[in-house]
N, CA, C and O atoms as a MOPAC input file, in Angstrom:
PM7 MOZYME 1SCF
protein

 N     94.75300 1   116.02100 1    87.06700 1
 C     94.67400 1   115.65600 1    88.47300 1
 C     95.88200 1   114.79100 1    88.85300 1
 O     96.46000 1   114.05200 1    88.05500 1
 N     96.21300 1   114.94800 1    90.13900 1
 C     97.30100 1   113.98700 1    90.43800 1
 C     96.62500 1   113.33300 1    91.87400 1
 O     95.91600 1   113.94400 1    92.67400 1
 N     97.05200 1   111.94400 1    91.95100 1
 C     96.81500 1   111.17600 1    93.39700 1
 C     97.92900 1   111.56600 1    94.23200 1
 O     99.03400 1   111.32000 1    93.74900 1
 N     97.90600 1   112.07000 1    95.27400 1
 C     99.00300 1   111.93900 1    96.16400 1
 C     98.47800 1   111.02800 1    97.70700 1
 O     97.31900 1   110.97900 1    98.11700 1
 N     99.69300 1   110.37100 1    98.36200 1
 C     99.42100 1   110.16300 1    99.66100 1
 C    100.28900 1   110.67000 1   100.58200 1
 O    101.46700 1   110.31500 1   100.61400 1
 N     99.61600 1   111.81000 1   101.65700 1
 C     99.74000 1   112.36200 1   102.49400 1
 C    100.62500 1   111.27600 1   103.67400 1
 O     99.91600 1   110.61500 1   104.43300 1
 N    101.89400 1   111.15900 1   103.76300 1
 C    102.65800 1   109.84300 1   104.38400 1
 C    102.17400 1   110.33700 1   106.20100 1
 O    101.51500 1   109.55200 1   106.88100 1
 N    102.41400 1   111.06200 1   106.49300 1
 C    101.91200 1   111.13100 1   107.64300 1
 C    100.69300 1   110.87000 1   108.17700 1
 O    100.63200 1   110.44300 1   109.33000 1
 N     99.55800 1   111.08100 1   107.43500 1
 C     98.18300 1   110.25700 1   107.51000 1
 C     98.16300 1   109.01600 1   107.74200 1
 O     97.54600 1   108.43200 1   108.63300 1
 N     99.23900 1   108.34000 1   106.47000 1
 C     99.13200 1   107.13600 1   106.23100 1
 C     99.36800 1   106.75300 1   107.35200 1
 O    100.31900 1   107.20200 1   107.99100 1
 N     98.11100 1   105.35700 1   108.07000 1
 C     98.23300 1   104.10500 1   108.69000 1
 C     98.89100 1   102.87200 1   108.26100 1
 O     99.11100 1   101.99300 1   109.09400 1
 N     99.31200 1   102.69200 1   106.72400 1
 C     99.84400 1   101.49200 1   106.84700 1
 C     98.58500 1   100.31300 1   106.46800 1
 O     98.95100 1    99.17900 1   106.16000 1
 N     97.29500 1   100.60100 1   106.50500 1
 C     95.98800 1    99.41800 1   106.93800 1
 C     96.27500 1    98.62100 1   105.33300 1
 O     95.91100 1    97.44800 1   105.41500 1
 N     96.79200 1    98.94200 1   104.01500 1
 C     96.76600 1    98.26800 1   102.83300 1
 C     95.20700 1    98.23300 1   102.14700 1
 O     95.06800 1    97.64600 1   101.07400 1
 N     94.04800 1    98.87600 1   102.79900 1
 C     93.20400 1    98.78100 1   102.35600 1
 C     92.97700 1    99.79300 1   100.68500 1
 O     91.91000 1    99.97800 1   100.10100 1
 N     93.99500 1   100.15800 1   100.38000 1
 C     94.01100 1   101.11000 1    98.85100 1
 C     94.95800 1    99.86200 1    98.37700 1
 O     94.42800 1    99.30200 1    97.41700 1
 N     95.71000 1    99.49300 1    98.60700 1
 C     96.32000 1    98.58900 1    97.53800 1
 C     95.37800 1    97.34300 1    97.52500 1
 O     95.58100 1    96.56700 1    96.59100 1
 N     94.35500 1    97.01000 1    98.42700 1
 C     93.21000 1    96.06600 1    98.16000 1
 C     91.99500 1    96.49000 1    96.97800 1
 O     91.37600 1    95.77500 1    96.19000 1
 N     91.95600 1    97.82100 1    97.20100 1
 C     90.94200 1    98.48500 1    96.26100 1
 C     90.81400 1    98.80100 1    94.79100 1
 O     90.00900 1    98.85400 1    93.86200 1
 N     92.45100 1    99.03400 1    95.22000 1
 C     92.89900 1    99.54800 1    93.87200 1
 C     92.55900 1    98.95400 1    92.37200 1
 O     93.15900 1    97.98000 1    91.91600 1
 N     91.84100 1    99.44300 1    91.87800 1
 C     91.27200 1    98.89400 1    90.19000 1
 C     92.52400 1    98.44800 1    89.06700 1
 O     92.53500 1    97.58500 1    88.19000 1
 N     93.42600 1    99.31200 1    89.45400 1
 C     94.09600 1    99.29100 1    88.33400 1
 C     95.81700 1    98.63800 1    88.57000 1
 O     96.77300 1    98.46100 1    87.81400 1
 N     95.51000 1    98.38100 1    90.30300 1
 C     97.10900 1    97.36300 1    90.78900 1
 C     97.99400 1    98.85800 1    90.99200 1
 O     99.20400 1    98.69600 1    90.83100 1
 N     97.71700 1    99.79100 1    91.20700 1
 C     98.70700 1   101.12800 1    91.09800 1
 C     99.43100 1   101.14900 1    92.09900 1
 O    100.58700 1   101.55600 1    91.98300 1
 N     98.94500 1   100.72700 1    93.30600 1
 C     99.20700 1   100.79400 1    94.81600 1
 C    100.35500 1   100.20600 1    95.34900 1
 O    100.26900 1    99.06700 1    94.89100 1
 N    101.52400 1   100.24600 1    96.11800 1
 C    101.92600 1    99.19800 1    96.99000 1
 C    102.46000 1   100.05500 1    98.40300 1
 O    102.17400 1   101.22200 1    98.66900 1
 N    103.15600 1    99.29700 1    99.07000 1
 C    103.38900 1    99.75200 1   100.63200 1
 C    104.92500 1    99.57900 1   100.43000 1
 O    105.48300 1    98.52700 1   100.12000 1
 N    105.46100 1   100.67100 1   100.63500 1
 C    106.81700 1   100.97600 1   100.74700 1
 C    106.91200 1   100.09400 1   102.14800 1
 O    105.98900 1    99.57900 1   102.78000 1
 N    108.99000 1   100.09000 1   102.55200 1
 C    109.16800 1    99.35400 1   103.65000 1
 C    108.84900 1    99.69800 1   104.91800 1
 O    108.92300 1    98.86500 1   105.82200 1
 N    108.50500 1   100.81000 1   105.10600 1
 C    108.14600 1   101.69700 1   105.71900 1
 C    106.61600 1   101.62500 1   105.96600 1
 O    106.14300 1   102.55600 1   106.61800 1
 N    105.58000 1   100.42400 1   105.43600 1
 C    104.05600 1   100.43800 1   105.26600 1
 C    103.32000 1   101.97100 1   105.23000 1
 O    102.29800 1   102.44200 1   105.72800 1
 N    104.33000 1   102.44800 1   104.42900 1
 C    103.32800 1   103.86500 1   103.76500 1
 C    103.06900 1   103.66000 1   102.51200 1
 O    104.06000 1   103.28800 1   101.88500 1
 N    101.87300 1   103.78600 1   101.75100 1
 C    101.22500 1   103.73200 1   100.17700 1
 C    101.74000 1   104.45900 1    99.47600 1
 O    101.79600 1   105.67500 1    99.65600 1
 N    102.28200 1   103.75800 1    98.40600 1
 C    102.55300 1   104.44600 1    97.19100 1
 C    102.38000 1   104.08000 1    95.99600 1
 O    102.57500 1   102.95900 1    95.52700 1
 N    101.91100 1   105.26800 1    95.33500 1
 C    101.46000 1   105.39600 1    94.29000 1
 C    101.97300 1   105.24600 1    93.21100 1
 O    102.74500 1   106.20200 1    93.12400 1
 N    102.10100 1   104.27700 1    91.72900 1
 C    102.34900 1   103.99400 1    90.38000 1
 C    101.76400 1   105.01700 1    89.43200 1
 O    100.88500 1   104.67800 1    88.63900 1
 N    102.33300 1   106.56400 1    89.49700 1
 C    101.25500 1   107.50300 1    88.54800 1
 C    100.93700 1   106.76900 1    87.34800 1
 O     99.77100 1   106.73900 1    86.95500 1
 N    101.94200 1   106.12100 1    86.67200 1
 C    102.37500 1   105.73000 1    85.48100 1
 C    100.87800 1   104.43400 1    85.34600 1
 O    100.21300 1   104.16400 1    84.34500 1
 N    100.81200 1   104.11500 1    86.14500 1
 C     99.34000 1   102.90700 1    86.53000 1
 C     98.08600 1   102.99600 1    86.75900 1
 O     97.12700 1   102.38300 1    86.29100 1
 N     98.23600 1   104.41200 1    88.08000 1
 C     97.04600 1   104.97100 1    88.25000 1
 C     96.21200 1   105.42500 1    87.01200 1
 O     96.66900 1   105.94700 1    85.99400 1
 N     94.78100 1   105.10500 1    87.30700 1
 C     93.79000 1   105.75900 1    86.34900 1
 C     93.12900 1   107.15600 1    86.96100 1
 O     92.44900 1   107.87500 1    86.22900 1
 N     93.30000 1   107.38900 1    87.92900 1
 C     92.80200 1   108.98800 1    88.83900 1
 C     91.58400 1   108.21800 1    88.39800 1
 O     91.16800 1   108.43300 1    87.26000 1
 N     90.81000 1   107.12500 1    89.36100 1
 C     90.01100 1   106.68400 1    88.99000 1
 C     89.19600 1   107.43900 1    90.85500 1
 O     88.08000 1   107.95900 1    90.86900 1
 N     89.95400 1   107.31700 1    91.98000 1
 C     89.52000 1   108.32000 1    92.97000 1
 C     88.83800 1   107.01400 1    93.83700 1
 O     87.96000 1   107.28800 1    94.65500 1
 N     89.18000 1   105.83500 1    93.68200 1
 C     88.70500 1   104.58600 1    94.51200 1
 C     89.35100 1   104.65400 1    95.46300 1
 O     88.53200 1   104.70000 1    96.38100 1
 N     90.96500 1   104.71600 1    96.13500 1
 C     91.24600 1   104.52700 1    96.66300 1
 C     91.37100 1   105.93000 1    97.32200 1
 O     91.67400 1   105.44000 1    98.41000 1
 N     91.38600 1   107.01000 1    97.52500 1
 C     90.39200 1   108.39500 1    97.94600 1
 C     89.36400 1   107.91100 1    98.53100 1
 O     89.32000 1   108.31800 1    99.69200 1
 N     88.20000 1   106.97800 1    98.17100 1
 C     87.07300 1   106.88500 1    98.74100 1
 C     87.50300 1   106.25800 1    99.98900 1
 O     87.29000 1   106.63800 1   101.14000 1
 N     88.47200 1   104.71000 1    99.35800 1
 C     88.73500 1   103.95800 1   100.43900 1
 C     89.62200 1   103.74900 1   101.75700 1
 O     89.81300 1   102.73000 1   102.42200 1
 N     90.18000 1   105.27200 1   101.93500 1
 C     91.48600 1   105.00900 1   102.62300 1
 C     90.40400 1   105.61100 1   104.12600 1
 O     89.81000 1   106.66900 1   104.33100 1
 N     90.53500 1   104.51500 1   104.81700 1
 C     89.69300 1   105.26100 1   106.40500 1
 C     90.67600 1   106.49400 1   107.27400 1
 O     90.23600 1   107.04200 1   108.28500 1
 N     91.71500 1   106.73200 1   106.84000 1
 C     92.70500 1   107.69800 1   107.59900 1
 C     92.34400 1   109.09200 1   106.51000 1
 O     92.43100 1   110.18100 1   107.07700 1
 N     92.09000 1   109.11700 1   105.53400 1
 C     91.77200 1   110.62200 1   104.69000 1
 C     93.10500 1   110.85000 1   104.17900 1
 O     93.49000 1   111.98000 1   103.87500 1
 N     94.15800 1   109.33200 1   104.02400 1
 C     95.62400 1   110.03100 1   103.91400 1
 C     96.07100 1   110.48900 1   102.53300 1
 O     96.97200 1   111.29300 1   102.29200 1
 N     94.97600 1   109.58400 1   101.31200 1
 C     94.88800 1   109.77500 1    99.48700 1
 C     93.60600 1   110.93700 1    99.00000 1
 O     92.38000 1   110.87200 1    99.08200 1
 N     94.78100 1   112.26500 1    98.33400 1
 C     94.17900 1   112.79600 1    98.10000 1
 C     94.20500 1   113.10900 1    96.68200 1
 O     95.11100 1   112.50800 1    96.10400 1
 N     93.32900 1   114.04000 1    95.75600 1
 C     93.15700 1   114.21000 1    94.51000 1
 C     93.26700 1   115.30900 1    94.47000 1
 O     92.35400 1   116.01900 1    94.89200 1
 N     94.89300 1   116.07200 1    93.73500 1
 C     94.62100 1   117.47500 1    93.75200 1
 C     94.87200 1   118.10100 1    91.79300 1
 O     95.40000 1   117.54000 1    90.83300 1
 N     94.22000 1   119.41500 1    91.93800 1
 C     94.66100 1   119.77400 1    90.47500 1
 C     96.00200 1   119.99800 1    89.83100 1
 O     96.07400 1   120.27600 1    88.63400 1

């Protein structure tokens, strides 16, 4: 599985780099989310938590 975030979705709100279990998260300068694959656990928390639908989990 891979996490991706859909940048055009993205709002910017930081609520996945709040969620985030494993610190994977941060906000480019641009306040779009990005992702640490190398960090991420495809643990799918911040998928649950993003209110825009912008983090997705694909095969």
């Amino acid at each position: 599985m891979v996490v991706r975030v859909i940048e055009e979705e993205c709002t910017g709100c930081g609520t996945c780099v709040d969620e985030c279990p494993a610190e994977a998260i941060s906000m480019n300068d641009d306040d779009i989310a990005v992702i640490d694959m190398d960090e991420c656990t495809e643990c799918g928390t911040c998928v649950e938590a993003c209110p825009s639908e912008a983090i997705v989990m694909e095969d």
